[in-house]
Biopython code that builds the backbone (N, CA, C, O; Angstrom):
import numpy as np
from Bio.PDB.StructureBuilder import StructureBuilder

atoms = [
    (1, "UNK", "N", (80.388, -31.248, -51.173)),
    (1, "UNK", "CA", (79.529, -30.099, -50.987)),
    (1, "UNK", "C", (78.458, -30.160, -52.064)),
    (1, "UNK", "O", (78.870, -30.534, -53.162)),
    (2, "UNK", "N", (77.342, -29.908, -51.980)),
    (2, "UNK", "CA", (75.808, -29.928, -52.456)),
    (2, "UNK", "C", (75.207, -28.557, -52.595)),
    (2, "UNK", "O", (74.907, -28.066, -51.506)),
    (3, "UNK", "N", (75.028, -28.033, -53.330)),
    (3, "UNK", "CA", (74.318, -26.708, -53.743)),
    (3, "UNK", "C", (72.628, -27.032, -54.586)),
    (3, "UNK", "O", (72.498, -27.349, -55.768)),
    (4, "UNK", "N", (71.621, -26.860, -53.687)),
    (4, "UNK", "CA", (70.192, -26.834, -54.462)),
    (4, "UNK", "C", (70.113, -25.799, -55.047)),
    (4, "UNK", "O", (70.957, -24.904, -54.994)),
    (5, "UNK", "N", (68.698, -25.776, -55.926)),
    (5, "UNK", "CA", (68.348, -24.536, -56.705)),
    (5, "UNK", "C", (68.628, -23.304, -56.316)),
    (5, "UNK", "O", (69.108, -22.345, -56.919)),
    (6, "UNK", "N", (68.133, -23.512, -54.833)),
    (6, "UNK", "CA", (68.019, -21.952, -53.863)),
    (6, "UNK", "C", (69.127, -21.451, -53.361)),
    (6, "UNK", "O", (69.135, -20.507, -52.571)),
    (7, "UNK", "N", (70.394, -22.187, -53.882)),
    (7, "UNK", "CA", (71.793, -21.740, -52.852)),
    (7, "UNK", "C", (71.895, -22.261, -51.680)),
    (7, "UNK", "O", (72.677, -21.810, -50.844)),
    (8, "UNK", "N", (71.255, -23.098, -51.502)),
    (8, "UNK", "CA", (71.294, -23.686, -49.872)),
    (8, "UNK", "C", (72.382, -24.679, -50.044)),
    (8, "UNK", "O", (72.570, -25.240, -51.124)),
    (9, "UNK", "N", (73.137, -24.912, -48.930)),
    (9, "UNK", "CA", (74.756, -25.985, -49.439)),
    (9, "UNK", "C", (74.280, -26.877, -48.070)),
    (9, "UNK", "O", (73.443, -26.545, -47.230)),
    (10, "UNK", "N", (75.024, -28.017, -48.120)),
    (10, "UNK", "CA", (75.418, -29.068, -47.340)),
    (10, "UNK", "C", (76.326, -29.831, -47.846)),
    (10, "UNK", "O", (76.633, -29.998, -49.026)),
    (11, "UNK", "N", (76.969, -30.533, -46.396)),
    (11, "UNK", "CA", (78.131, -31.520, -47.002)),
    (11, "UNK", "C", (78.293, -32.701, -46.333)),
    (11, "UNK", "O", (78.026, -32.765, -45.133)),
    (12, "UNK", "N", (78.639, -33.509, -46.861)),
    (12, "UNK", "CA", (78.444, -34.916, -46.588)),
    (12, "UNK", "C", (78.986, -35.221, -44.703)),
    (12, "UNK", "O", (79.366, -34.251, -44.046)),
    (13, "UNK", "N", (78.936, -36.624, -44.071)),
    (13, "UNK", "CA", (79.787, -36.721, -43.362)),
    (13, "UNK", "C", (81.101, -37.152, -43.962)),
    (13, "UNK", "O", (81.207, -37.659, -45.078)),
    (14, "UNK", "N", (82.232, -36.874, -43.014)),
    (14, "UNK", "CA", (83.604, -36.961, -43.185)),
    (14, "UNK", "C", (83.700, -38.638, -43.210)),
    (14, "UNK", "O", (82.964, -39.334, -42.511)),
    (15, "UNK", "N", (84.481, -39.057, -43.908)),
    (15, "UNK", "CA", (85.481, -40.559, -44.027)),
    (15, "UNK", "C", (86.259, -40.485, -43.462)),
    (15, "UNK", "O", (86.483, -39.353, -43.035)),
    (16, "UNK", "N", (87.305, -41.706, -43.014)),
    (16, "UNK", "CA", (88.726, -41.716, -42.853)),
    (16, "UNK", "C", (89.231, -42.216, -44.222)),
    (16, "UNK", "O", (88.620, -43.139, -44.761)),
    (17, "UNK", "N", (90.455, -41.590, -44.900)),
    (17, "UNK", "CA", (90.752, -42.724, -45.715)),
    (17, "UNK", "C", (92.484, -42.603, -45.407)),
    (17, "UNK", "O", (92.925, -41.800, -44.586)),
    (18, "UNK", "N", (93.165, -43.323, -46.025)),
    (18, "UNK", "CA", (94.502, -43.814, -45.008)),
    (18, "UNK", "C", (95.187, -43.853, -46.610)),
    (18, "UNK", "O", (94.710, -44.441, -47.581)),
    (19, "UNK", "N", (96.650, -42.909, -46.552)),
    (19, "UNK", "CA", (97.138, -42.960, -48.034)),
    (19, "UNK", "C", (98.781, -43.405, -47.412)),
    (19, "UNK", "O", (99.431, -42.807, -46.555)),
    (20, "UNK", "N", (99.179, -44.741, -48.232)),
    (20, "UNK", "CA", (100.334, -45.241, -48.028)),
    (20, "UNK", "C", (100.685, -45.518, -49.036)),
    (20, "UNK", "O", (100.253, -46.429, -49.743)),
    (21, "UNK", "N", (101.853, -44.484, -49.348)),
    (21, "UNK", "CA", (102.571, -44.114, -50.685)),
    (21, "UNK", "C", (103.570, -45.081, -50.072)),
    (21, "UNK", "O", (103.893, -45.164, -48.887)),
    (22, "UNK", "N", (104.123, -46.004, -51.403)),
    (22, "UNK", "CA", (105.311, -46.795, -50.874)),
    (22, "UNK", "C", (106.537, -45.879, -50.894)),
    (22, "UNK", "O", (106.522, -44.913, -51.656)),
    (23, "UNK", "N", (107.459, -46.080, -50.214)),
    (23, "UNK", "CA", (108.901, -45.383, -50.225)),
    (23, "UNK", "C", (110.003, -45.999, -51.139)),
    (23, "UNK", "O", (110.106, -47.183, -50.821)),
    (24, "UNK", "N", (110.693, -45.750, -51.937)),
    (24, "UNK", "CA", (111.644, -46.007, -53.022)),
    (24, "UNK", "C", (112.421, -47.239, -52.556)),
    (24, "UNK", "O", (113.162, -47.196, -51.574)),
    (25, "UNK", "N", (112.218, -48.396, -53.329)),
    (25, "UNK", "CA", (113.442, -49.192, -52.382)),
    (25, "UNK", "C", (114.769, -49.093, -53.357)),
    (25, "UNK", "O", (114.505, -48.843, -54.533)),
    (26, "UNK", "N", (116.006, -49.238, -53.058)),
    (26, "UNK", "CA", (117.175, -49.214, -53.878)),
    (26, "UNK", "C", (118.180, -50.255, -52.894)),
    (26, "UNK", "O", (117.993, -50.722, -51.771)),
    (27, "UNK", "N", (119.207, -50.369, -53.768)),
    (27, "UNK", "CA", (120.259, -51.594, -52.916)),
    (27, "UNK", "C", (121.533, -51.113, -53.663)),
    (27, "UNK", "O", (121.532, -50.397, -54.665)),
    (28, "UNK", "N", (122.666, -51.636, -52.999)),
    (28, "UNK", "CA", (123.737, -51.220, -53.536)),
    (28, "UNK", "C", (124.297, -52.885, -54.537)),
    (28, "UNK", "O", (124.350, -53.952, -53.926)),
    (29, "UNK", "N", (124.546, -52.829, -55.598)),
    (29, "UNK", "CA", (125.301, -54.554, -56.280)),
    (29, "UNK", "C", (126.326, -54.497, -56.366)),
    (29, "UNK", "O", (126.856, -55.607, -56.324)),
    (30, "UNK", "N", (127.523, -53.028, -56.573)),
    (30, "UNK", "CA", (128.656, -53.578, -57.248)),
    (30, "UNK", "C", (128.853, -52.030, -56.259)),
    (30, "UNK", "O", (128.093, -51.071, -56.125)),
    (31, "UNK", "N", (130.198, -52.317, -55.693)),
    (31, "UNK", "CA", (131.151, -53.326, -55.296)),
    (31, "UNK", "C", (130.124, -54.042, -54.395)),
    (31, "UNK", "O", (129.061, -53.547, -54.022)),
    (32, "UNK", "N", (130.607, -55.339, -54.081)),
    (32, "UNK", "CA", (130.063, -56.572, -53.012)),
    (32, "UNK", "C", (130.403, -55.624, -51.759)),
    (32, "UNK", "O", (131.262, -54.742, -51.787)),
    (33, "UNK", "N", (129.949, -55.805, -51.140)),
    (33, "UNK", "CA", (129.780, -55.879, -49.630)),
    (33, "UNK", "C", (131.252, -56.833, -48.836)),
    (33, "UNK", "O", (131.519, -58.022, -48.660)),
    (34, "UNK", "N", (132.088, -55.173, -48.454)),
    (34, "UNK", "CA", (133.443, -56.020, -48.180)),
    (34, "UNK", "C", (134.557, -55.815, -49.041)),
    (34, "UNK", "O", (135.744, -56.063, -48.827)),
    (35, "UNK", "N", (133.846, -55.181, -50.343)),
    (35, "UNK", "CA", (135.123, -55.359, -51.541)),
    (35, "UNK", "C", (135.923, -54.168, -50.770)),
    (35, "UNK", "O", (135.577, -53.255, -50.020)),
    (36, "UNK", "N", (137.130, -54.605, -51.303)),
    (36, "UNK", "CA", (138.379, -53.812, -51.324)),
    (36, "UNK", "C", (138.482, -52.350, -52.741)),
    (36, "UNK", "O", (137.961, -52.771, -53.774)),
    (37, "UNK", "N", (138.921, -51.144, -52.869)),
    (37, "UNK", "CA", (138.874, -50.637, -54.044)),
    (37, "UNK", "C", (140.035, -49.881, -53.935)),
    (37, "UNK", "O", (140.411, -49.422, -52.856)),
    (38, "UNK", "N", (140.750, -49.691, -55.201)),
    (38, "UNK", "CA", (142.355, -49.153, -55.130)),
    (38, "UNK", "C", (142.952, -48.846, -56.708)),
    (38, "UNK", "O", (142.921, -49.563, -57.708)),
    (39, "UNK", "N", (143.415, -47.699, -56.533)),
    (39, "UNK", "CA", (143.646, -47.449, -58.123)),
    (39, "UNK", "C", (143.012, -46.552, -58.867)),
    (39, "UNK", "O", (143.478, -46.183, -59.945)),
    (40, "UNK", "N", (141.718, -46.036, -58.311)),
    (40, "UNK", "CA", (141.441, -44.765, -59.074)),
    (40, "UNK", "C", (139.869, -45.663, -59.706)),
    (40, "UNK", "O", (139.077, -46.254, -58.973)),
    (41, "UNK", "N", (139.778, -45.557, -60.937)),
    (41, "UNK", "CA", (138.291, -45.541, -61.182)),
    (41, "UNK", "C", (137.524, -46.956, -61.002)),
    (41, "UNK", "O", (138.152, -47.912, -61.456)),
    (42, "UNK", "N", (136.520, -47.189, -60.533)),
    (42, "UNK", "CA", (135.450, -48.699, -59.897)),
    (42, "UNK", "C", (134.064, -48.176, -60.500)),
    (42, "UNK", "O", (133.681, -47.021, -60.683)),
    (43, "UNK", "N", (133.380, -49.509, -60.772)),
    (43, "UNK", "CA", (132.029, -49.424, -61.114)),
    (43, "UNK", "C", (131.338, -49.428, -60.357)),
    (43, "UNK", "O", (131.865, -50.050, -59.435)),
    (44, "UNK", "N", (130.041, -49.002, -59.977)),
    (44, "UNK", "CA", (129.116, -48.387, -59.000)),
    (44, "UNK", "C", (128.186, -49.056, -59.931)),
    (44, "UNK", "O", (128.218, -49.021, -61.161)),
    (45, "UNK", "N", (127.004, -49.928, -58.835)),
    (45, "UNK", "CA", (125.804, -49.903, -59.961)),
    (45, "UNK", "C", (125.009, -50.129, -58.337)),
    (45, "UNK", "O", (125.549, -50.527, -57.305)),
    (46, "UNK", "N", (123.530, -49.713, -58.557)),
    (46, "UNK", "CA", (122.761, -49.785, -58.058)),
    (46, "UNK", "C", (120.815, -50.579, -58.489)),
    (46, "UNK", "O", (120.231, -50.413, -59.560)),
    (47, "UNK", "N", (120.414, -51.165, -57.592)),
    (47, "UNK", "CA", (119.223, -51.421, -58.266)),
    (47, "UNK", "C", (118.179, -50.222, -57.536)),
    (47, "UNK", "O", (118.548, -49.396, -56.702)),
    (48, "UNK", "N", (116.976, -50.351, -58.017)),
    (48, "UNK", "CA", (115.808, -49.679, -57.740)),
    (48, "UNK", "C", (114.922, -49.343, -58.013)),
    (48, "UNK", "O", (114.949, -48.689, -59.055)),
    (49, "UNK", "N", (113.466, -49.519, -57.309)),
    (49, "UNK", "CA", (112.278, -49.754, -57.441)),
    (49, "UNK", "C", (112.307, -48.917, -59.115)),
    (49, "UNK", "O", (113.181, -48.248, -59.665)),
    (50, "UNK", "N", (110.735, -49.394, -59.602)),
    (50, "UNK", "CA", (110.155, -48.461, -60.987)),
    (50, "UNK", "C", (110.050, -46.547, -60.552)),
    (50, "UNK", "O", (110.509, -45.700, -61.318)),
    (51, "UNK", "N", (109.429, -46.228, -59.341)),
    (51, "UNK", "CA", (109.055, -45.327, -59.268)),
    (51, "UNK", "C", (110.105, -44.223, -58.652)),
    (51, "UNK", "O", (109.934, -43.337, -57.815)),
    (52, "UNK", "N", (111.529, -44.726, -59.576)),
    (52, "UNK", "CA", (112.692, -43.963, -58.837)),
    (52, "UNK", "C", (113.221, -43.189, -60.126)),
    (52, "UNK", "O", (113.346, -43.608, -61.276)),
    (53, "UNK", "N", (113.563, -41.613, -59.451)),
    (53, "UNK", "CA", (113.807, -40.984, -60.660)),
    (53, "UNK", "C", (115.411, -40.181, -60.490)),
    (53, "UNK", "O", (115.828, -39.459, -61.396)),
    (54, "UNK", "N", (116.083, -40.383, -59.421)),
    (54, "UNK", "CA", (117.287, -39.991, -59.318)),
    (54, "UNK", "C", (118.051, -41.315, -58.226)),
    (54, "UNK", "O", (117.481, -41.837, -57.268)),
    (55, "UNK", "N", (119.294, -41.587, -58.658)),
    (55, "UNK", "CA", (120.415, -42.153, -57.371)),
    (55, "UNK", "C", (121.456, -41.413, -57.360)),
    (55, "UNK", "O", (121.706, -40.660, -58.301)),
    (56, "UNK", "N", (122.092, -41.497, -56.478)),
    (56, "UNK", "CA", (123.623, -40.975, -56.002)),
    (56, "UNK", "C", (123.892, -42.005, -54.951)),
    (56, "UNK", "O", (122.983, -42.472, -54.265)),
    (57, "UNK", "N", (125.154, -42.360, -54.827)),
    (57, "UNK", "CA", (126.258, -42.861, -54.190)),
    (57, "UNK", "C", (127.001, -42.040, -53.330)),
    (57, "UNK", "O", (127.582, -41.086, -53.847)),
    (58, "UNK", "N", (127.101, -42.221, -52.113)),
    (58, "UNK", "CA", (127.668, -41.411, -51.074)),
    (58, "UNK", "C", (128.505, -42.712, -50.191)),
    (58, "UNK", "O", (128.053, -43.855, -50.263)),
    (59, "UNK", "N", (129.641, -42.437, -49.439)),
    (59, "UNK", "CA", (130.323, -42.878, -48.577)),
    (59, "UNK", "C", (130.613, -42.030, -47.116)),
    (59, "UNK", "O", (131.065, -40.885, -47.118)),
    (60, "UNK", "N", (130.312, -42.704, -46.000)),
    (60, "UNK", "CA", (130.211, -42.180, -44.592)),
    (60, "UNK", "C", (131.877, -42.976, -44.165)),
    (60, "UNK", "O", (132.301, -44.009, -44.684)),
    (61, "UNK", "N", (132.545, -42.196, -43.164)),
    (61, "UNK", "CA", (133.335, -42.869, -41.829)),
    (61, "UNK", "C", (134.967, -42.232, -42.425)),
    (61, "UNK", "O", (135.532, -41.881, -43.461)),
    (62, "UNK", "N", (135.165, -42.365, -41.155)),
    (62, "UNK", "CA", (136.665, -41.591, -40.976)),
    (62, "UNK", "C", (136.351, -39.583, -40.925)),
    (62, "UNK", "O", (136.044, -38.858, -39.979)),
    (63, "UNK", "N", (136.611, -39.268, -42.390)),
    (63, "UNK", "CA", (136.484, -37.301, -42.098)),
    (63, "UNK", "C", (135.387, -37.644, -42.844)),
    (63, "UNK", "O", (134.552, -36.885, -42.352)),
    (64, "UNK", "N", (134.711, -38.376, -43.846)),
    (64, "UNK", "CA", (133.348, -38.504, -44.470)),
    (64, "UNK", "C", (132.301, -37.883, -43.596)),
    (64, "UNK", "O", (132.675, -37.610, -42.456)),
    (65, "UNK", "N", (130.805, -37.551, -43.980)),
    (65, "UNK", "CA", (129.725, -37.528, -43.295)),
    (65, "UNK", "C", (128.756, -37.682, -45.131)),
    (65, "UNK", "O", (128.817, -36.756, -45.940)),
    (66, "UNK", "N", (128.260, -38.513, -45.315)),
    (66, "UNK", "CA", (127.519, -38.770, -46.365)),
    (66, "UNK", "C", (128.085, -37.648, -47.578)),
    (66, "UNK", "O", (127.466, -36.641, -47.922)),
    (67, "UNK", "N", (129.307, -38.058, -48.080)),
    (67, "UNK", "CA", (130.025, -37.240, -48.878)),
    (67, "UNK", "C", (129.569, -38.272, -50.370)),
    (67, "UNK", "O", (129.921, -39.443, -50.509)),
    (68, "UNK", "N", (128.717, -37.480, -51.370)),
    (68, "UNK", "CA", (128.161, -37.895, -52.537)),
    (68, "UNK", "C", (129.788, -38.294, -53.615)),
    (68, "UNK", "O", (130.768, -37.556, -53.510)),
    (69, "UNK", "N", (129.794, -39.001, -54.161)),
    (69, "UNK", "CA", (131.411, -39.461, -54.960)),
    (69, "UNK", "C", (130.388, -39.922, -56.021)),
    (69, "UNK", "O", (130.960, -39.886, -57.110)),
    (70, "UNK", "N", (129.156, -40.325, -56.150)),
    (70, "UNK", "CA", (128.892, -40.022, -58.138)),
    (70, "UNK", "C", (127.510, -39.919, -58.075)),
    (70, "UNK", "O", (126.952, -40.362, -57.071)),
    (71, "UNK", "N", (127.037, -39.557, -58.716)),
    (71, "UNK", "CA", (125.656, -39.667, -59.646)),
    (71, "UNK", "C", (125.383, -41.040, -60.150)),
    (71, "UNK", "O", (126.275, -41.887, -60.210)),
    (72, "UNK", "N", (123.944, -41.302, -60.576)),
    (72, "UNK", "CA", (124.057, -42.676, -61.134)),
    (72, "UNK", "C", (123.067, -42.768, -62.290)),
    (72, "UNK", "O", (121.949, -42.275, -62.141)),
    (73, "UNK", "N", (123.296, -43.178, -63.072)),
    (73, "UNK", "CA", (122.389, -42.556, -64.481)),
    (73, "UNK", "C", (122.017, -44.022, -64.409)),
    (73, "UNK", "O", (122.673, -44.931, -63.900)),
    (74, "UNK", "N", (120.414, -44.101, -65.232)),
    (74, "UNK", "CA", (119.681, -45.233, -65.470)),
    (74, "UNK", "C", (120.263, -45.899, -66.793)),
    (74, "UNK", "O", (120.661, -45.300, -67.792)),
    (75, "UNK", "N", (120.214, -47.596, -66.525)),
    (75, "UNK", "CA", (120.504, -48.315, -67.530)),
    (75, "UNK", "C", (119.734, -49.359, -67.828)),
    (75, "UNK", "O", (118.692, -49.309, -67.175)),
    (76, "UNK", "N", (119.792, -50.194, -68.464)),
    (76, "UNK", "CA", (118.941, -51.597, -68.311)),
    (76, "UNK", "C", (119.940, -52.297, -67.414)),
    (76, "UNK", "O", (119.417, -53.390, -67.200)),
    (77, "UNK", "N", (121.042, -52.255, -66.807)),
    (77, "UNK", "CA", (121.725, -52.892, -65.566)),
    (77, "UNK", "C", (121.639, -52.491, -64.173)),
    (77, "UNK", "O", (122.148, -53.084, -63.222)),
    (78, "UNK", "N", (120.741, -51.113, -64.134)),
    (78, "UNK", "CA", (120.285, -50.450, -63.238)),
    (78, "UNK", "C", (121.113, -48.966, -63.096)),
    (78, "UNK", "O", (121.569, -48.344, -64.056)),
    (79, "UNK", "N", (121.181, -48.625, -61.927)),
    (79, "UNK", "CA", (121.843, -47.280, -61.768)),
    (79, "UNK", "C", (123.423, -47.560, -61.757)),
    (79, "UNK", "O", (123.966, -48.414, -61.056)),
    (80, "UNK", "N", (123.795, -47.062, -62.272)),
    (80, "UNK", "CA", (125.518, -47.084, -63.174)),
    (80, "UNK", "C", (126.059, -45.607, -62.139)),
    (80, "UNK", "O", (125.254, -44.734, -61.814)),
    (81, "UNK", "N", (127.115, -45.586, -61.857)),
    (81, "UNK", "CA", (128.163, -44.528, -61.155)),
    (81, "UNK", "C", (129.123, -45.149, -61.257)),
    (81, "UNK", "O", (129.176, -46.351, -61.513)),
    (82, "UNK", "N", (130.444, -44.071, -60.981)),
    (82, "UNK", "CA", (131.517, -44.521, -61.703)),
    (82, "UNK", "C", (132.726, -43.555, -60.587)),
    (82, "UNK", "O", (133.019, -42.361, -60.646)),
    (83, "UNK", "N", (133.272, -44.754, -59.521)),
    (83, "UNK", "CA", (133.777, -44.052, -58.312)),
    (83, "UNK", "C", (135.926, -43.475, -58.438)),
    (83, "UNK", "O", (136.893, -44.048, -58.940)),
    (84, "UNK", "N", (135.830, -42.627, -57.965)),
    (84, "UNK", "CA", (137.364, -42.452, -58.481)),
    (84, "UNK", "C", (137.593, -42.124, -57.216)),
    (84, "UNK", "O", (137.198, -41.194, -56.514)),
    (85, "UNK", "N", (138.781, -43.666, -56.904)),
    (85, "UNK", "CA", (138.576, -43.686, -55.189)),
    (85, "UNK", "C", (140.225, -43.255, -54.477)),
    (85, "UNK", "O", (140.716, -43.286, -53.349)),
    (86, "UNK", "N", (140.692, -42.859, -55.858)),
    (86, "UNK", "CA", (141.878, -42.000, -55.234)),
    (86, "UNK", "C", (141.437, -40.842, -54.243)),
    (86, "UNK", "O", (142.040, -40.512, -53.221)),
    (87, "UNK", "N", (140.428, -40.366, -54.675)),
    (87, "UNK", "CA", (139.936, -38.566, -54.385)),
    (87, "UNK", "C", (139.606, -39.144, -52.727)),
    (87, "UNK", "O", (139.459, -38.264, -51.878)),
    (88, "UNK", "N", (139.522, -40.237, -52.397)),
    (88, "UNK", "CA", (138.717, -40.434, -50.879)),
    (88, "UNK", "C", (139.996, -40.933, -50.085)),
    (88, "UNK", "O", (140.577, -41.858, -50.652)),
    (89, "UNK", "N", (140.660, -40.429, -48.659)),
    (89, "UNK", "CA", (142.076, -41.603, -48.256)),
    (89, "UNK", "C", (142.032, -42.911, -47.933)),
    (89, "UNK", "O", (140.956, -43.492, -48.069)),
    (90, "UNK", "N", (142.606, -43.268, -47.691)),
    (90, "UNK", "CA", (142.867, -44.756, -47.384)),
    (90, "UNK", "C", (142.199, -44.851, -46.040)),
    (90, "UNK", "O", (142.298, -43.927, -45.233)),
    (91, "UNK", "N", (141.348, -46.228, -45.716)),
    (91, "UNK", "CA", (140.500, -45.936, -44.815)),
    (91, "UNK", "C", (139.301, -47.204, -44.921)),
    (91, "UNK", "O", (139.315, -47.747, -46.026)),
    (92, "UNK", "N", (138.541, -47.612, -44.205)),
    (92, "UNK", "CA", (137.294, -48.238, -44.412)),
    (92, "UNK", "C", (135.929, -47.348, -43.947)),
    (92, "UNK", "O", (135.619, -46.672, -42.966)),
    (93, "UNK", "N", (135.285, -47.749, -45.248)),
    (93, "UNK", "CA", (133.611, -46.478, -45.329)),
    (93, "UNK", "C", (132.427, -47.389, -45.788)),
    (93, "UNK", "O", (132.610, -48.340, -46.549)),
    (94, "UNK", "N", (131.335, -47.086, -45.340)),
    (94, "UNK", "CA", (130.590, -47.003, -45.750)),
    (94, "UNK", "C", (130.147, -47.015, -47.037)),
    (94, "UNK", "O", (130.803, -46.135, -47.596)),
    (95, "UNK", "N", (129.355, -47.547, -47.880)),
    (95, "UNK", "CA", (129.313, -46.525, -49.165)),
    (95, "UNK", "C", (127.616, -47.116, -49.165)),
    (95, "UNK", "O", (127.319, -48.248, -48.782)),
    (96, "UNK", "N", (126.564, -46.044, -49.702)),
    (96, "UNK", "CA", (124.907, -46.339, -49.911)),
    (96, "UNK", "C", (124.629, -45.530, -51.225)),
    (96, "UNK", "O", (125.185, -44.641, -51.871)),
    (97, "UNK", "N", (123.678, -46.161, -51.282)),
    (97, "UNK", "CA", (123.013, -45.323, -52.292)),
    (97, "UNK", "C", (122.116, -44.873, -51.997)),
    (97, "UNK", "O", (121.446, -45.259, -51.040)),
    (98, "UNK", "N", (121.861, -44.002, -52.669)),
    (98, "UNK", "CA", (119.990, -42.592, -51.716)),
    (98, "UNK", "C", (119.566, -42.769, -53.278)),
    (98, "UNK", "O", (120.185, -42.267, -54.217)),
    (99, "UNK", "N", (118.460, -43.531, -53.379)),
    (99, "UNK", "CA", (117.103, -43.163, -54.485)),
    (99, "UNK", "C", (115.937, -42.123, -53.721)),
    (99, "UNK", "O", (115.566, -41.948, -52.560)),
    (100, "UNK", "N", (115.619, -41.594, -54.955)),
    (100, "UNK", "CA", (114.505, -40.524, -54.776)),
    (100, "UNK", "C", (113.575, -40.718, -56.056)),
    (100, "UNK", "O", (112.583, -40.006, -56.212)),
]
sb = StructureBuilder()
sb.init_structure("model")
sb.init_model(0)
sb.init_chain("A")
sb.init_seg("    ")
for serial, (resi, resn, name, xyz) in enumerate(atoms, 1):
    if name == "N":
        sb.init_residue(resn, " ", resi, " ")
    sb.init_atom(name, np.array(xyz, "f"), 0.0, 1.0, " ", f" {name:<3s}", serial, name[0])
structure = sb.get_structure()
């Protein structure tokens, strides 16, 4: 918008411009893909992009529906959680991680 001496306004023509914010990538490392877990407490670690400022760890299947089992605090090994897999029954799940 343009304002002359006299108060008179005008405004430009319109652009397109196109904004593609990347989306967070994250991965799950520990347990492997497949592992077995038994006994109560397992290490959880996660990787993920720079522009990530929270993870959690959730497990789906059987009475599950994306039921959160830790938090994951930043490390220089990446996102750290710490699963206590008595609290979940015996069963095969899912388990992801959600970065934000």
């Amino acid at each position: 918008m343009a304002t002359d001496t006299e108060g008179l306004q005008t405004s430009s023509a319109p652009i397109i411009v196109t904004v593609n914010n990347p989306s967070p990538t994250t991965a799950v490392l520990i347990p492997s893909n497949g592992a077995s877990q038994s006994g109560g407490s397992a290490l959880l670690d996660a990787s993920a992009s720079a522009d990530v400022t929270n993870v959690s760890f959730e497990t789906s299947g059987g009475t599950l529906n994306d039921r959160v089992i830790s938090g994951g605090f930043p490390t220089i090994y990446g996102w750290l959680g710490e699963w206590n897999s008595t609290a979940v029954p015996n069963g095969t799940y899912n388990l992801r991680d959600v970065a934000s």
